[in-house]
C-alpha positions in Angstrom: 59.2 -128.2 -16.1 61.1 -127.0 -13.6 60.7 -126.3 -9.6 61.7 -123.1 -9.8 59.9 -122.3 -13.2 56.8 -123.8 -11.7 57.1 -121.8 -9.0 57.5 -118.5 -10.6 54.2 -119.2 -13.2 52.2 -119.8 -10.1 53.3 -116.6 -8.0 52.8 -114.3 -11.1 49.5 -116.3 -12.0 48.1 -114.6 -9.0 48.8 -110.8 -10.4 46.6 -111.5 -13.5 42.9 -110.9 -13.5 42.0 -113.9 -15.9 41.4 -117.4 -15.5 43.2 -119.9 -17.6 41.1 -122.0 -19.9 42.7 -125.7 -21.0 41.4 -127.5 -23.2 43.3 -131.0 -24.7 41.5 -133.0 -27.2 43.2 -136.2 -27.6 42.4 -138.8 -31.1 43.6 -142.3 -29.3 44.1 -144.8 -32.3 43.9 -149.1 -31.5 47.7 -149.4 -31.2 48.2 -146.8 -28.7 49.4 -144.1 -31.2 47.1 -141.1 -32.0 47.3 -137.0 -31.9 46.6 -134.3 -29.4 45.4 -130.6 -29.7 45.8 -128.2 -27.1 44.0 -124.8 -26.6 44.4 -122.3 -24.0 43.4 -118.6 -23.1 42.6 -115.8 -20.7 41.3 -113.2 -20.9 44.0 -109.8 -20.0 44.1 -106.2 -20.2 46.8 -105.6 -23.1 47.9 -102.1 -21.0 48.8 -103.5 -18.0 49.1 -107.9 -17.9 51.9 -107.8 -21.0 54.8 -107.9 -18.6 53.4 -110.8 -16.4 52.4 -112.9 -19.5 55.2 -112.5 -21.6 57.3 -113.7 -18.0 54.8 -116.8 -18.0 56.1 -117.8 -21.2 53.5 -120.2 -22.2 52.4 -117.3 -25.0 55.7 -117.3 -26.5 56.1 -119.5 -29.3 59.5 -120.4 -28.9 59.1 -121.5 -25.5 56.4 -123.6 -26.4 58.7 -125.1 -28.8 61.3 -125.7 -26.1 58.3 -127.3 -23.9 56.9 -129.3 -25.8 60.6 -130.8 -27.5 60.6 -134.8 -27.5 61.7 -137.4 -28.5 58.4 -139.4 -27.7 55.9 -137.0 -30.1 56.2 -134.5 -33.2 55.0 -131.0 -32.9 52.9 -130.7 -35.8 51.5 -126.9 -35.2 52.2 -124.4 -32.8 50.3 -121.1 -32.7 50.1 -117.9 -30.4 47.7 -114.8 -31.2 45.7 -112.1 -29.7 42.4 -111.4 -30.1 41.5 -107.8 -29.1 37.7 -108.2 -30.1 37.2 -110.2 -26.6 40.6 -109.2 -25.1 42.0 -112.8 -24.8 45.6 -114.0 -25.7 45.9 -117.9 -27.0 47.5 -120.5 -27.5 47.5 -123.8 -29.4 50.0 -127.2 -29.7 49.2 -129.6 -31.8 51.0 -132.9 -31.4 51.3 -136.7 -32.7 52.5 -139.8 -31.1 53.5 -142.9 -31.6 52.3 -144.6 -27.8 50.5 -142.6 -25.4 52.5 -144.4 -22.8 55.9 -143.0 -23.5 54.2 -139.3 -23.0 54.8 -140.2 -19.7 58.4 -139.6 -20.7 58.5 -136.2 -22.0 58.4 -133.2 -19.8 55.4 -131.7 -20.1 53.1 -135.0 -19.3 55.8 -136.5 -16.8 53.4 -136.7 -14.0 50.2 -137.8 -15.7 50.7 -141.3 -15.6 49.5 -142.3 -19.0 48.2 -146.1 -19.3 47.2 -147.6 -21.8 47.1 -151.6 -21.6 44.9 -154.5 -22.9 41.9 -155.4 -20.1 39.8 -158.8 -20.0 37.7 -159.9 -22.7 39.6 -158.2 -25.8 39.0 -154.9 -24.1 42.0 -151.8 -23.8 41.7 -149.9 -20.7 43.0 -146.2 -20.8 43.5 -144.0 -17.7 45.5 -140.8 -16.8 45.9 -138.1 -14.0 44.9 -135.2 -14.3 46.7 -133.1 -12.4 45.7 -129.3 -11.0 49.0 -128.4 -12.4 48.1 -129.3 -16.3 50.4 -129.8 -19.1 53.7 -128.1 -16.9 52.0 -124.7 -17.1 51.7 -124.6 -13.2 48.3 -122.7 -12.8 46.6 -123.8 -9.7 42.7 -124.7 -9.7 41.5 -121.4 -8.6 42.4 -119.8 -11.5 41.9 -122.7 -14.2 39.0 -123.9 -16.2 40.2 -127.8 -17.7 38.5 -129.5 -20.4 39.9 -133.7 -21.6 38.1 -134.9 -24.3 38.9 -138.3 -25.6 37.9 -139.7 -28.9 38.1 -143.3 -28.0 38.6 -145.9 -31.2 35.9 -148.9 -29.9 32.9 -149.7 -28.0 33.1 -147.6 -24.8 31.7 -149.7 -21.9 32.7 -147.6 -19.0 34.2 -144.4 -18.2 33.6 -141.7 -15.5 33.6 -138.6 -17.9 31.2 -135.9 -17.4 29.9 -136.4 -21.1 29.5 -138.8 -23.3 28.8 -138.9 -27.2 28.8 -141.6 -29.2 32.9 -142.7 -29.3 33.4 -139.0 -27.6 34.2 -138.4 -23.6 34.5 -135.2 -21.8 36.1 -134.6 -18.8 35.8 -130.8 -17.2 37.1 -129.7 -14.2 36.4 -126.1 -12.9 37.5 -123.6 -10.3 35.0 -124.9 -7.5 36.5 -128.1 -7.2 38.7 -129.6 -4.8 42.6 -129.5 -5.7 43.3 -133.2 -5.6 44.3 -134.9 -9.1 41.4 -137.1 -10.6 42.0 -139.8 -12.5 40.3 -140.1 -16.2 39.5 -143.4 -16.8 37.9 -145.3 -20.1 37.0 -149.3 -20.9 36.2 -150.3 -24.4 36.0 -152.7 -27.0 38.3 -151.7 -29.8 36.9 -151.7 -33.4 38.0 -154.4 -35.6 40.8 -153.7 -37.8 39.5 -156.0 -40.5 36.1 -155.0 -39.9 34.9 -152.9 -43.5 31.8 -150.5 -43.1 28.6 -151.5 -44.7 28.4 -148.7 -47.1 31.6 -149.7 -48.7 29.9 -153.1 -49.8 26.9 -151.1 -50.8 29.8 -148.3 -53.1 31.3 -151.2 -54.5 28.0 -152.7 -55.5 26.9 -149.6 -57.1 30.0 -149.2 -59.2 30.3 -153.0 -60.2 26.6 -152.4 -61.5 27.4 -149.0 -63.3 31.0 -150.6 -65.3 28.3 -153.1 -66.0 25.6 -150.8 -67.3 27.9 -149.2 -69.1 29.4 -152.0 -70.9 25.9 -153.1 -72.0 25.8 -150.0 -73.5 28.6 -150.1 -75.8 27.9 -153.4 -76.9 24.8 -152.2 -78.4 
């Protein structure tokens, strides 16, 4: 995005009411590749904030389009809506790609400094910025609400997310905090490839022995 774009989202941002809520879920596959959902709101009084947001653009379908436009992921889904029940205005972008890396190449994740490399001892190390300007949108921390979560493919051994379930990491930052980037950061053991779940023995088992059961059957 922009410097001038930037700059106009952040001077209208202040004439709204609502904060911004972010939240990016990101599926990291072994090799890198993987998909990305992102969901945003605010709440807004339809009478009098449709002007400012429909300037802001990021509730406009066709400029998310144009935003989100690379050569280094495929949009999969892109959906705006209203929902007058609790007076908010979304958005979602759903994405694939083929290395998180090269995200560092397309516009909208230019400056989060995507890494994902192999550590010591078979492990992958993944880190990322995470800017107070998220995703190019250009809201500034006092009005933002940010959620990350990672679903990591291996055996996570460290990580400084807020939350942590089972292969599942959470990072939130909120309007209190400071306005310096933090870093997201993630160790882990990848799963084997090769490696086939125990239940799939146990399904195979069971079937050898019901072709056999059957068989018997017909014999007699």
């Amino acid at each position: 995005m922009n410097i001038k774009k930037l700059l106009l989202i952040v001077l209208l941002s202040f004439t709204l009411s609502g904060c911004l809520n972010y939240t990016q879920v990101t599926t990291l596959k072994i090799d890198g590749s993987g998909d990305m959902y992102i969901h945003y709101w605010m709440k807004v009084d339809f009478d009098n904030d449709t002007t400012v947001v429909n300037r802001l653009g990021i509730f406009n379908a066709d400029s998310i389009r144009n935003e989100f436009a690379s050569d280094y992921s495929k949009i999969k889904n892109i959906e705006v809506y209203n929902d007058y029940a609790d007076s908010t205005i979304h958005g979602k972008v759903e994405i694939s790609f083929s290395s998180i890396d090269s995200l560092n190449l397309a516009e909208p994740f230019k400056d989060s400094q995507f890494s994902y490399k192999d550590g010591t001892d078979d492990t992958k190390v993944f880190k990322q910025v995470a800017h107070s300007f998220v995703t190019g949108f250009g809201f500034e921390n006092q009005k933002l609400s940010v959620k990350y979560i990672y679903y990591i493919p291996g055996k996570i051994l460290t990580h400084n997310a807020n939350l942590k379930e089972n292969n599942k990491l959470t990072w939130e930052y909120n309007s209190g905090e400071s306005n310096r980037d933090k870093n997201i950061e993630v160790t882990f053991i990848p799963y084997k490839l090769k490696e086939t779940p125990v239940i799939i023995y146990y399904m195979a088992g069971l079937m050898i022995i019901i072709v056999i059961f059957f068989l018997f059957r017909k014999k007699k």
